[in-house]
C-alpha positions as CSV (number, residue, x, y, z in Angstrom):
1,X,194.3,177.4,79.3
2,X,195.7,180.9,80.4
3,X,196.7,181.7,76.7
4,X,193.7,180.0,75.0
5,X,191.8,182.4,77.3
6,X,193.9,185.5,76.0
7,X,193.8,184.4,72.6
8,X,189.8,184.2,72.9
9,X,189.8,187.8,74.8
10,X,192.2,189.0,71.6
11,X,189.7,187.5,68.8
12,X,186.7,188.8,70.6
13,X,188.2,192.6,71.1
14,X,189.1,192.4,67.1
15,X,185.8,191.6,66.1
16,X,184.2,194.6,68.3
17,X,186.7,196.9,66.6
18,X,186.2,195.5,62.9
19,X,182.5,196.4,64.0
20,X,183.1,199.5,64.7
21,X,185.2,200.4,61.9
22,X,182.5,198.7,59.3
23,X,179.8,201.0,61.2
24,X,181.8,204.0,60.8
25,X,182.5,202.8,57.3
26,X,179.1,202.8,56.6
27,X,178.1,206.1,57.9
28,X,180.7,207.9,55.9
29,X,179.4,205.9,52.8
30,X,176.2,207.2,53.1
31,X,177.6,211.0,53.3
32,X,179.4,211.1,50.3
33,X,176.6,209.4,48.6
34,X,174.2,212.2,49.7
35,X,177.3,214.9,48.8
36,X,177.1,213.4,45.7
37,X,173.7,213.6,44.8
38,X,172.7,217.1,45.9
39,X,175.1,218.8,42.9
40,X,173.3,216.3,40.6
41,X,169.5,217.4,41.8
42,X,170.2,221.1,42.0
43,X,171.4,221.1,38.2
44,X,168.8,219.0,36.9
45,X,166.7,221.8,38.5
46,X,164.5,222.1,35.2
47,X,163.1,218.6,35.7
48,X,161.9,219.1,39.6
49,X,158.4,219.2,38.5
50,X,158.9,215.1,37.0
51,X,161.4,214.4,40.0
52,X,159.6,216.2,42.8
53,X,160.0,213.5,45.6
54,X,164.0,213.6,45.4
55,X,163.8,217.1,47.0
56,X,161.3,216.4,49.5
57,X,163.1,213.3,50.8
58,X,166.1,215.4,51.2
59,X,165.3,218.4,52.8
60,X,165.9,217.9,56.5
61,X,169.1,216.7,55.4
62,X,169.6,220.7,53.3
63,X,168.4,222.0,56.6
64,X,170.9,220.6,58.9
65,X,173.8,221.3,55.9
66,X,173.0,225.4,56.1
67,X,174.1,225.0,59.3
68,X,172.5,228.9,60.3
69,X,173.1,230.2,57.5
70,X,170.8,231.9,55.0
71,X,168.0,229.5,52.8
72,X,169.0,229.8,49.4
73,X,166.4,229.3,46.4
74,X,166.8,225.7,46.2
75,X,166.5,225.0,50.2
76,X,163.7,226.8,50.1
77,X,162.4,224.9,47.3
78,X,163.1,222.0,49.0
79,X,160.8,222.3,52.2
80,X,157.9,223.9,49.8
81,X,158.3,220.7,47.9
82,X,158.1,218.5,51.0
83,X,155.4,220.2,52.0
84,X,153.6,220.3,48.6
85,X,154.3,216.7,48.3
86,X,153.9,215.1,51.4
87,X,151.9,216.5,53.7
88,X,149.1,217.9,51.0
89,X,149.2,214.4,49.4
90,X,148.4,212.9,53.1
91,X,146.2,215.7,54.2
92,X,144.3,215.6,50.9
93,X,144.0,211.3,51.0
94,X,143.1,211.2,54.7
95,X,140.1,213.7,53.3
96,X,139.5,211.6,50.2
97,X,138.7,208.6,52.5
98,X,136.4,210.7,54.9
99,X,134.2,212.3,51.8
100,X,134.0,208.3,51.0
101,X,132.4,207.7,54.2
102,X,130.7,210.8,54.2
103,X,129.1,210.2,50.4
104,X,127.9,206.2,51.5
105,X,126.1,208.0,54.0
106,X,124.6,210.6,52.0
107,X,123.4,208.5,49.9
108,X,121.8,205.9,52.1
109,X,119.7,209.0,52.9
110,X,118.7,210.1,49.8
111,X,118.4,207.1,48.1
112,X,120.7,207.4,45.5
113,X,121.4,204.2,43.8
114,X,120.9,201.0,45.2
115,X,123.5,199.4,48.2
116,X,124.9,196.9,45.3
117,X,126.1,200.3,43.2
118,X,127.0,202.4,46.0
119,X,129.5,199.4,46.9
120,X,130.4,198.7,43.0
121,X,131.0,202.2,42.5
122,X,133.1,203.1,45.5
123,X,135.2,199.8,44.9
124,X,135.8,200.9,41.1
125,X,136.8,204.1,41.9
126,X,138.9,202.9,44.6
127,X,140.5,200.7,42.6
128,X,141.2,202.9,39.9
129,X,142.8,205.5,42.3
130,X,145.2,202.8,43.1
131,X,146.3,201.9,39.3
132,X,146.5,205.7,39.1
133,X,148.8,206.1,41.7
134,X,150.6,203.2,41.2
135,X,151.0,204.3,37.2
136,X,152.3,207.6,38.8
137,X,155.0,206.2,40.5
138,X,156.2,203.6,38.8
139,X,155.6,205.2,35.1
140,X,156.4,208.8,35.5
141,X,158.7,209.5,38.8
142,X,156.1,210.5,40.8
143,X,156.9,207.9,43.5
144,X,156.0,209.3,46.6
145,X,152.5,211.2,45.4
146,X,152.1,208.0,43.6
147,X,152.2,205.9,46.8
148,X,150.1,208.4,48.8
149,X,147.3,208.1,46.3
150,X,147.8,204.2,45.8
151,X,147.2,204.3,49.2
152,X,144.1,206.5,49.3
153,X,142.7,204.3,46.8
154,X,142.8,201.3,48.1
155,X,141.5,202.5,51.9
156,X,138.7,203.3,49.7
157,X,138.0,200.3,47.9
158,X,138.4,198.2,51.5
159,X,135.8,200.4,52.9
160,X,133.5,199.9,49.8
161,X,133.8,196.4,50.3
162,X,133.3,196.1,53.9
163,X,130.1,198.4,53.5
164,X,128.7,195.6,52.0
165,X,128.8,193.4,55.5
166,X,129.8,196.0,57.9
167,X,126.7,198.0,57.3
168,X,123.3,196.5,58.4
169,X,121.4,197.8,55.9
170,X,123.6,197.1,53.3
171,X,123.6,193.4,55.0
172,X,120.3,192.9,54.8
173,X,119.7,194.6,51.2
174,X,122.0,192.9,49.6
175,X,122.0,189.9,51.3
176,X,126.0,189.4,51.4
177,X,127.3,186.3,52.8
178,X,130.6,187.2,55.4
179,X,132.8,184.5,53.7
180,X,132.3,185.9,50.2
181,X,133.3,189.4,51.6
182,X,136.1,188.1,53.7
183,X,136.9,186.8,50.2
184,X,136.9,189.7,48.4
185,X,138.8,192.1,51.6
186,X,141.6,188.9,51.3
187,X,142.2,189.3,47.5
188,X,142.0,193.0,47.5
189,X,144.7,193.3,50.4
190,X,146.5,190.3,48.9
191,X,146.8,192.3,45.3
192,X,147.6,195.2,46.6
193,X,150.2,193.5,49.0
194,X,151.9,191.9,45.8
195,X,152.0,194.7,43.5
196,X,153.6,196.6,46.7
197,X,156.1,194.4,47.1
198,X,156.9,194.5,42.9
199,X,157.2,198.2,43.6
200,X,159.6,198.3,46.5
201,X,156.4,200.5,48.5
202,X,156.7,199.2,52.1
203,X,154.2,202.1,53.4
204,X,151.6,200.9,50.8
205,X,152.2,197.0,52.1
206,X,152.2,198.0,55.5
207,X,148.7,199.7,55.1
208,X,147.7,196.5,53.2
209,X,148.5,194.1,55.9
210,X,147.0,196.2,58.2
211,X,143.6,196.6,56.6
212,X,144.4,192.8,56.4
213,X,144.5,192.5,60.0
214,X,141.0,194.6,60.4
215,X,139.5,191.9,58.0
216,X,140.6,189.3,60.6
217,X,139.1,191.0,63.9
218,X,135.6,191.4,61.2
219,X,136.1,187.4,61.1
220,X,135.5,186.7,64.5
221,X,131.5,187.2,63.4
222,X,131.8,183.7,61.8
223,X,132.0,182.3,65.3
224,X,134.8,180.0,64.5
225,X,137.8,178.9,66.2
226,X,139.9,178.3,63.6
227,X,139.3,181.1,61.1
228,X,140.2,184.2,62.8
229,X,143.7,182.6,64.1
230,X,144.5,180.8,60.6
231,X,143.8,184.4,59.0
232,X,146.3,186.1,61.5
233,X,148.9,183.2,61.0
234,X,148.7,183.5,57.5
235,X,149.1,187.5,58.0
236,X,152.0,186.8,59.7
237,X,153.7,184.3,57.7
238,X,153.4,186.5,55.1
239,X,154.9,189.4,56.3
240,X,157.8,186.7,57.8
241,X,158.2,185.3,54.1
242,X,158.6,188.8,52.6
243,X,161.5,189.4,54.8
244,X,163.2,187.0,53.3
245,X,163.2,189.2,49.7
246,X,162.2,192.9,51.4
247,X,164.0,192.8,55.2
248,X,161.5,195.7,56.0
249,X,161.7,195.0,59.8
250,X,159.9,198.2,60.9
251,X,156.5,196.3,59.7
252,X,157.4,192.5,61.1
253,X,157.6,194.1,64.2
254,X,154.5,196.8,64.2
255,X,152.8,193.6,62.9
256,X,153.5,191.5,66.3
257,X,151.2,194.3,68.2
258,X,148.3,194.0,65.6
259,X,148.8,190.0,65.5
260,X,148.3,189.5,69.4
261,X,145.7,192.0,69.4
262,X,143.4,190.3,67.1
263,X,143.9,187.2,68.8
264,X,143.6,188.5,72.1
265,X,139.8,189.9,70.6
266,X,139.3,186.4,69.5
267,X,139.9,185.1,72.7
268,X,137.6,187.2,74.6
269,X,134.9,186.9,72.0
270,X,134.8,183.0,71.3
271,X,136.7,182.1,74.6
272,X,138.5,178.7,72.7
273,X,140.1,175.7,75.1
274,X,142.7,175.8,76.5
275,X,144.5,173.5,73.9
276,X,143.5,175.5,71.4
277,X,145.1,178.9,73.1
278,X,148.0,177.3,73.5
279,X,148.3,175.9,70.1
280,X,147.8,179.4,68.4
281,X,150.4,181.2,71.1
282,X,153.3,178.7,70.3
283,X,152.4,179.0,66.4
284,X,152.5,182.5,66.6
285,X,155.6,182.5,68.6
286,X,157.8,180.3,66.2
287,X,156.7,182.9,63.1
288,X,158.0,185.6,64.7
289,X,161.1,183.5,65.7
290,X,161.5,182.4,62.3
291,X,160.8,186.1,61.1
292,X,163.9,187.9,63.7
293,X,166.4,184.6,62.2
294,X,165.3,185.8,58.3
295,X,166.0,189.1,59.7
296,X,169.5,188.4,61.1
297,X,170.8,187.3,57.9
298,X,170.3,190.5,55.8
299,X,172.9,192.9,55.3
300,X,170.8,196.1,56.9
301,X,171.5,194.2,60.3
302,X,174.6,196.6,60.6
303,X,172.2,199.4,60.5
304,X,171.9,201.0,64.2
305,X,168.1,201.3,63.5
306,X,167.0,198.6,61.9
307,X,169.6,196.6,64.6
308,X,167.2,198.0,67.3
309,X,164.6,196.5,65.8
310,X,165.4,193.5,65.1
311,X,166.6,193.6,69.3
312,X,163.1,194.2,70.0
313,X,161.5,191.6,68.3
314,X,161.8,188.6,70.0
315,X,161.3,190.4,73.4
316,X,157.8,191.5,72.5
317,X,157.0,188.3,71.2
318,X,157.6,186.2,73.9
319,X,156.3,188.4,76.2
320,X,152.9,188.6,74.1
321,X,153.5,184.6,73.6
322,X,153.5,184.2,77.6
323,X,150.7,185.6,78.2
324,X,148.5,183.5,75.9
325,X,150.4,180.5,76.8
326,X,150.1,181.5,81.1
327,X,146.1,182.2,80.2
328,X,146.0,178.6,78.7
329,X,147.9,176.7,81.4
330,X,145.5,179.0,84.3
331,X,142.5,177.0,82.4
332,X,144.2,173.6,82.9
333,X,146.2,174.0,85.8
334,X,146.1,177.2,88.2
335,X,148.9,175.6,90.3
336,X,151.4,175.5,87.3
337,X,151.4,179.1,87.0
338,X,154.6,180.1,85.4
339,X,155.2,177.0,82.7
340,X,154.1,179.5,80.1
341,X,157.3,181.5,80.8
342,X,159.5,178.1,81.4
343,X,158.1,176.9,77.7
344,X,158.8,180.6,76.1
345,X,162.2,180.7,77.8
346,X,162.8,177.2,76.3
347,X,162.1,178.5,72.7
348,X,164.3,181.3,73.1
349,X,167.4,179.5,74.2
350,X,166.8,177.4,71.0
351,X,166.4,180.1,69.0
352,X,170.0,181.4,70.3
353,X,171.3,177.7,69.6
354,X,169.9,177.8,65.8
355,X,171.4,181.4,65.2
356,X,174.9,180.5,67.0
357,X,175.1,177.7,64.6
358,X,173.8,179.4,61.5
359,X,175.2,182.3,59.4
360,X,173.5,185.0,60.9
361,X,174.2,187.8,63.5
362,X,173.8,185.6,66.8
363,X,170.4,186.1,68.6
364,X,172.3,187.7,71.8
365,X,168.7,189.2,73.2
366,X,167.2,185.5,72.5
367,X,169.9,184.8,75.0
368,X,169.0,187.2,77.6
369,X,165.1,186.6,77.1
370,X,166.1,183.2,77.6
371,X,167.4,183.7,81.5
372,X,165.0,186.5,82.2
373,X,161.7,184.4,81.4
374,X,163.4,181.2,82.7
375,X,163.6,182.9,86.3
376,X,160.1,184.6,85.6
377,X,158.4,181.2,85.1
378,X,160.4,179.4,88.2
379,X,159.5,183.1,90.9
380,X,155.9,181.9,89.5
381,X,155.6,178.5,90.2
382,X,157.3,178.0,93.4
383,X,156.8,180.1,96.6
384,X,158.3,183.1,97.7
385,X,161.4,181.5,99.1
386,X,161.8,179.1,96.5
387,X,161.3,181.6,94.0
388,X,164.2,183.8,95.5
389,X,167.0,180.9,95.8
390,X,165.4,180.0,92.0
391,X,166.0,183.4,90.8
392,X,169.8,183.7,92.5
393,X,170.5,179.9,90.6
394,X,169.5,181.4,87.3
395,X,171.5,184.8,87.8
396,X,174.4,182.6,88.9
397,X,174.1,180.4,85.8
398,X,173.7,183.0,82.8
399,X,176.9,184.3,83.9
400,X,178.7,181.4,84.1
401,X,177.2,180.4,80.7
402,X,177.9,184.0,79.2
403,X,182.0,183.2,79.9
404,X,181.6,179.5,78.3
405,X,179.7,180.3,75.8
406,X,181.2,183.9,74.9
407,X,177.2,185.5,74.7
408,X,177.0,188.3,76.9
409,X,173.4,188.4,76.1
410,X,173.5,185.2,79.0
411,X,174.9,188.4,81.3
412,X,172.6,191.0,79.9
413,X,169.8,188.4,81.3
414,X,171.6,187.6,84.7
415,X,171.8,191.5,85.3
416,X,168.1,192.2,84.9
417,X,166.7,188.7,87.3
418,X,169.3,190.3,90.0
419,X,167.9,193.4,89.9
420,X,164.1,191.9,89.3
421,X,165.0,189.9,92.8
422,X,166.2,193.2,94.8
423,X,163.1,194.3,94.1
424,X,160.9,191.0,95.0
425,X,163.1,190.7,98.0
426,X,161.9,194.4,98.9
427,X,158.4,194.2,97.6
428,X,157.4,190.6,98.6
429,X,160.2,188.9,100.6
430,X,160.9,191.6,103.3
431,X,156.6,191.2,104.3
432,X,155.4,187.7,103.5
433,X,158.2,185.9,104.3
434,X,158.8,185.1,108.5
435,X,161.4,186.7,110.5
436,X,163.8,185.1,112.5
437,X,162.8,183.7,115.6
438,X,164.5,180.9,117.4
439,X,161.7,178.8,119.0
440,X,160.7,178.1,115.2
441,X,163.8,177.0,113.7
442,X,162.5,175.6,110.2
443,X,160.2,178.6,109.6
444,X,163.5,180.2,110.0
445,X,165.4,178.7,107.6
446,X,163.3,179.7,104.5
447,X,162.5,183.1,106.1
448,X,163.2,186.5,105.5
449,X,167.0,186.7,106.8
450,X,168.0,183.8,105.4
451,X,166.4,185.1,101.7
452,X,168.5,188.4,102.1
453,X,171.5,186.4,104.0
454,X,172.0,184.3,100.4
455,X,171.2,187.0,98.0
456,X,173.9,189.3,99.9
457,X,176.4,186.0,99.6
458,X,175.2,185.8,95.9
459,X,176.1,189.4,95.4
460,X,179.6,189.4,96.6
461,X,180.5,186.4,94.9
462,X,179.5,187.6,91.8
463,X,181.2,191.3,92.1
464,X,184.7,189.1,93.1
465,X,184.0,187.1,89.9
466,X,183.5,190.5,87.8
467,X,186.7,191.9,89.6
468,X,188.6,189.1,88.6
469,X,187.3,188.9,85.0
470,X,186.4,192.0,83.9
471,X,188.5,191.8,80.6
472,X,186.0,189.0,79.8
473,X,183.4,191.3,79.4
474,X,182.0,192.4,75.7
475,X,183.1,195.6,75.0
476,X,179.7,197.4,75.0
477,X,179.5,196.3,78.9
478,X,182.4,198.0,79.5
479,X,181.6,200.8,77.8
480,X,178.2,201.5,78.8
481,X,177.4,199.6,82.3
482,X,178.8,200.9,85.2
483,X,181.5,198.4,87.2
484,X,179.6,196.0,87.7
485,X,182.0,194.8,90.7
486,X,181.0,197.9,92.6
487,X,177.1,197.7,91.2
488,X,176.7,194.3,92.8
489,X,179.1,195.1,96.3
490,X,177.1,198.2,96.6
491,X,173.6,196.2,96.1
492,X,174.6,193.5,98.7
493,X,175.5,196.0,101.4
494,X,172.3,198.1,100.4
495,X,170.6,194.7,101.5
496,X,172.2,194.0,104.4
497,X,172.0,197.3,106.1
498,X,167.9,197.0,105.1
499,X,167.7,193.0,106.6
500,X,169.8,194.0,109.7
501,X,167.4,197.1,110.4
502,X,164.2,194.8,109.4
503,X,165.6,192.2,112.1
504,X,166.6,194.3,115.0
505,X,165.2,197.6,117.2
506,X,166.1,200.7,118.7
507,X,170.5,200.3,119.9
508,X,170.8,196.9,118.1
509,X,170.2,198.2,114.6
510,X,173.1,200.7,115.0
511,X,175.6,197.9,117.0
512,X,174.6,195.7,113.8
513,X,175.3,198.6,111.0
514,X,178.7,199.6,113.3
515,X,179.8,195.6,113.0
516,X,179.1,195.4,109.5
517,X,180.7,198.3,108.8
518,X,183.7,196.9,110.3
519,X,183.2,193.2,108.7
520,X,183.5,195.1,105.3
521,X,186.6,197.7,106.5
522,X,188.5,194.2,107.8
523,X,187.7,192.4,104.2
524,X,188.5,195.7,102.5
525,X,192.2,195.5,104.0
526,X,192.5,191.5,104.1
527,X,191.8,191.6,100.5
528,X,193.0,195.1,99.2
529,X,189.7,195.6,97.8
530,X,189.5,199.9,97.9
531,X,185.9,199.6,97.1
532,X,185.3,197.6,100.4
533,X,186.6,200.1,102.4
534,X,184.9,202.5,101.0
535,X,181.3,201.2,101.2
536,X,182.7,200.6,104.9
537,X,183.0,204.1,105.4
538,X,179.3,204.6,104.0
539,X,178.3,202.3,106.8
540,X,180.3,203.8,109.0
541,X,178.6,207.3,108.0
542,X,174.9,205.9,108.0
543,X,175.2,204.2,111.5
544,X,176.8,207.8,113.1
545,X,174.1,209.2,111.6
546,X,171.9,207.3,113.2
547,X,172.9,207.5,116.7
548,X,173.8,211.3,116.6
549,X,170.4,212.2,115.4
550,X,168.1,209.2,116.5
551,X,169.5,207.2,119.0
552,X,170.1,210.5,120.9
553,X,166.3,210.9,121.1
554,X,164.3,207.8,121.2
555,X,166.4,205.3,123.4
556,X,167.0,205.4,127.1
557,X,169.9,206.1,128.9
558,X,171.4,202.9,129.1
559,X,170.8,201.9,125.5
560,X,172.1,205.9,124.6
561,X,175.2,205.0,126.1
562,X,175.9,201.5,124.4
563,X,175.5,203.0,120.8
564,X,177.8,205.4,121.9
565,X,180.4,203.7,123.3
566,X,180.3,201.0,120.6
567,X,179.8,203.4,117.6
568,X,183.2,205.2,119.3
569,X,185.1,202.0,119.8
570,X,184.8,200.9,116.3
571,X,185.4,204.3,114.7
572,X,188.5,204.3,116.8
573,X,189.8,200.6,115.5
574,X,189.0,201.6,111.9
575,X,191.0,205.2,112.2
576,X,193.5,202.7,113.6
577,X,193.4,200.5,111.1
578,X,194.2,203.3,108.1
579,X,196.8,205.0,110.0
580,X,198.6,201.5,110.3
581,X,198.2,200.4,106.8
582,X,197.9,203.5,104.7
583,X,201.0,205.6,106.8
584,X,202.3,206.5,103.3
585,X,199.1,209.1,102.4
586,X,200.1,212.2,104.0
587,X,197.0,214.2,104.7
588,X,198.5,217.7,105.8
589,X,197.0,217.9,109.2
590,X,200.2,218.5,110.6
591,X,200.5,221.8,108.4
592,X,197.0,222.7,109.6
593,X,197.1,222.0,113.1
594,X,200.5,223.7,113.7
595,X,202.0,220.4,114.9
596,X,204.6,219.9,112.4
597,X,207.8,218.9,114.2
598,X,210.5,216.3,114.3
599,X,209.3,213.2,113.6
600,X,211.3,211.2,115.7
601,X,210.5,213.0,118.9
């Protein structure tokens, strides 16, 4: 077992490092590929005028090569073009739109044309702004102030369009029916979508789907359950089934935000059942899982950035996804508060089981999500004491699963419950929850020192398992989490110098900080454990503290005395005990007291 164990510790180090390396690989890659295009543009500088988005594109990148040196012609060629390009071309469409706007309603009042032509002719020129830009682009090299006017061109055809039911008067003139606009927003975001996607233009698809979105919240007017969600699903799928050719993850994931927010308007207009809430979250939910597994399996998943993405996504998902599916189970049940988080927590472990078993990156923040809404739904449902020994079960069990399974996302997920229960044990526990008191025995036993007493046992067990098996851990947690031995030691004697103050007064807070301090200082030496001894010390420290500059003033005599003599009696036996077992360290006193001398005297 002990060399199966190695052997897995062996492969799993290897495939960090031949991570790494391909990273690296990559990066470099992408340098000489810029070194080698730069000669290329600058001496095909007589065709800048065809080729203008090349330089634009590039020039942060000539910036940071100069390096504080002096802008030669062709730098400074480079940010006039970026700014010719770019930020005219947005500045000039944003504009474009707004005289639009501005021209519908100069002519409702001056009466020129009828509604019927002031919607035909915004729509045609709209339109034909887009085949312009597009022809620009894709025809003569003018990609990026092809895109921009693409763009411009089809915001105005959308708005010419939704004129035609968004605008009363325009409503009533014409007489337009909302499914025969809906109809014609669909098809014009649809086109545009597709030709987009033909073009490689993710900006212009991204505005698309977004103006698709804006045609879904305008659906809610029809008063129907099932349009507005079946137009967002569909939305969504969408997006989800381009991945699979274009894995442009930046707008998958902007798209979760707009998806949830037109169904949360939908909700609040039409206020569905229950069934049908729920119904829509868990559809929505298993899109956006499907859409982070098409993700996964593209090669930009090595990209840190588009990585980081695809991390985020099913986080915001299923936290979006609980919230519909806890406002559905609040209508049905109010009692079964927290089965929203149980069911979510359910989909992600399967989505971890369907990615560890598939050839694709495995879903490691699935995992985590997995644990942390698990112990979220079970700190709902049950009570506050319940909810605590629930949450210490859970953070027990990721870890345990992490070292079967070989996921540290299990531990990432185990990490963030135990610090999500410090803080319930602070905020909640430490007030609602009974103290001790021995004429009420049960109460007792699900009160407050018994909630900190087996979080604190929790807590050292886990920072001896991490001491024991910290070559176990991924190679990011040992790189960029602290040791998480001492983070856990240090949190369970945090706790238990804050439950022994909550549960005693005045001299028997300090005997009770002076004993523990002396509990940890004995296990510290029993199990050569340095870190022990040290947090021993910090006890040792806090408790002096507190009966030099408290004790001193707010207890009588008698109880004065006591702190004193016991804090001294202690402090005595743990000097005692490092002179006996540490004799080797030499700490010069001797030298500085002027006692130095013959030993052996």
């Amino acid at each position: 077992m002990k060399d199966d164990e190695d052997l897995r510790q062996e492969v799993r180090r290897l495939r960090d490092d031949v991570d790494a390396l391909h990273r690296r690989l990559e990066s470099v890659e992408e340098r000489l590929d810029s070194s080698e295009r730069r000669p290329e543009e600058r001496s095909t500088e007589t065709r800048v005028e065809a080729t203008a988005d090349s330089p634009a594109e590039d020039a942060l990148t000539a910036e940071s090569e100069t390096d504080g040196q002096e802008p030669t012609v062709d730098e400074s060629r480079d940010w006039e073009l970026a700014v010719g390009i770019r930020w005219l071309g947005l500045a000039g469409a944003a504009a474009l739109v707004i005289g639009v706007a501005f021209f519908v309603q100069l002519a409702i009042e001056a009466g020129l044309l009828g509604p019927l032509g002031r919607v035909a002719i915004g729509t045609l020129g709209g339109l034909a702004l887009f085949g312009g830009g597009r022809y620009a682009a894709t025809r003569q090299g003018y990609v990026r102030w092809g895109r921009i006017a693409a763009g411009a061109g089809m915001a105005i055809a959308y708005l010419s369009i939704y004129a035609a039911y968004g605008f009363e008067g325009y409503r009533e003139a014409i007489g337009t029916p909302l499914w025969a606009v809906l109809l014609a927003l669909t098809l014009l975001v649809a086109g545009t979508a597709l030709l987009s996607i033909r073009d490689g233009a993710p900006l212009v698809v991204g505005e698309a789907f977004l103006l698709g979105y804006v045609t879904a919240a305008l659906s809610t007017d029809a008063a129907t359950l099932v349009l507005t969600p079946a137009y967002v699903l569909l939305l969504a799928g969408g997006l989800v089934a381009i991945a699979t050719v274009k894995p442009w993850s930046r707008l998958v994931l902007s798209s979760t935000f707009a998806t949830y927010g037109v169904l949360l308007l939908w909700l609040l207009d039409l206020e569905p059942s229950a069934t049908t809430i729920a119904a829509v979250a868990v559809l929505a939910l298993v899109v956006y899982q499907t859409g982070d597994y098409v993700l996964r399996g593209a090669d930009d998943i090595e990209n840190r950035w588009y990585r980081a993405r695809v991390i985020a996504l099913p986080i915001v998902n299923a936290a979006f996804g609980t919230l519909f599916l806890e406002n559905a189970v609040e209508d049905v049940a109010p009692d079964a508060l927290g089965l929203g988080a149980v069911a979510v927590a359910v989909l992600l472990g399967g989505t971890y089981a369907v990615t560890d078993r598939r050839p694709v990156r495995t879903d490691g923040t699935a995992a985590a999500g997995a644990v942390v809404f698990l112990a979220l739904g079970v700190v709902v449902v049950a009570d506050t004491f319940a909810g605590t020994v629930g949450a210490l079960a859970i953070v027990c069990a990721g870890v345990t699963a992490a070292n079967v399974l070989e996921e540290p996302g299990f531990r990432y997920g185990s990490h963030v419950v135990a610090g999500a229960t410090i803080l319930k044990l602070l905020a909640v526990d430490a007030s609602e929850l009974p103290a001790f008191d021995a004429a009420e025995p049960l109460a007792t036993l699900t009160g407050r020192p018994v909630a900190f007493t087996l979080t604190i046992a929790a807590f050292y067990g886990l920072a001896w398992w991490f001491a024991g098996g910290r070559s176990t851990l991924a190679d990011a947690e040992q790189r960029f989490l602290p040791p998480l031995e001492g983070a856990y030691a240090t949190a369970a004697t945090v706790l238990a110098v804050l439950v022994l103050a909550l549960e005693f007064s005045g001299v028997g807070v300090s005997i009770a900080w002076v004993l523990l301090g002396l509990a940890l200082l004995a296990a510290g030496f029993a199990l050569e454990v340095r870190g022990l001894r040290m947090l021993a010390i910090g006890v040792f420290g806090l408790a002096t503290a507190k009966v030099f500059l408290v004790d001193t003033m707010d207890l009588d005599t008698v109880a004065r005395t006591l702190s004193f003599l016991v804090l001294g009696v202690v402090l005595l036996v743990a000097s005692y005990a490092y002179a006996r077992s540490r004799s080797d360290v030499d700490l010069g006193l001797n030298e500085v007291l002027g006692l130095e001398g013959d030993e052996n005297e």
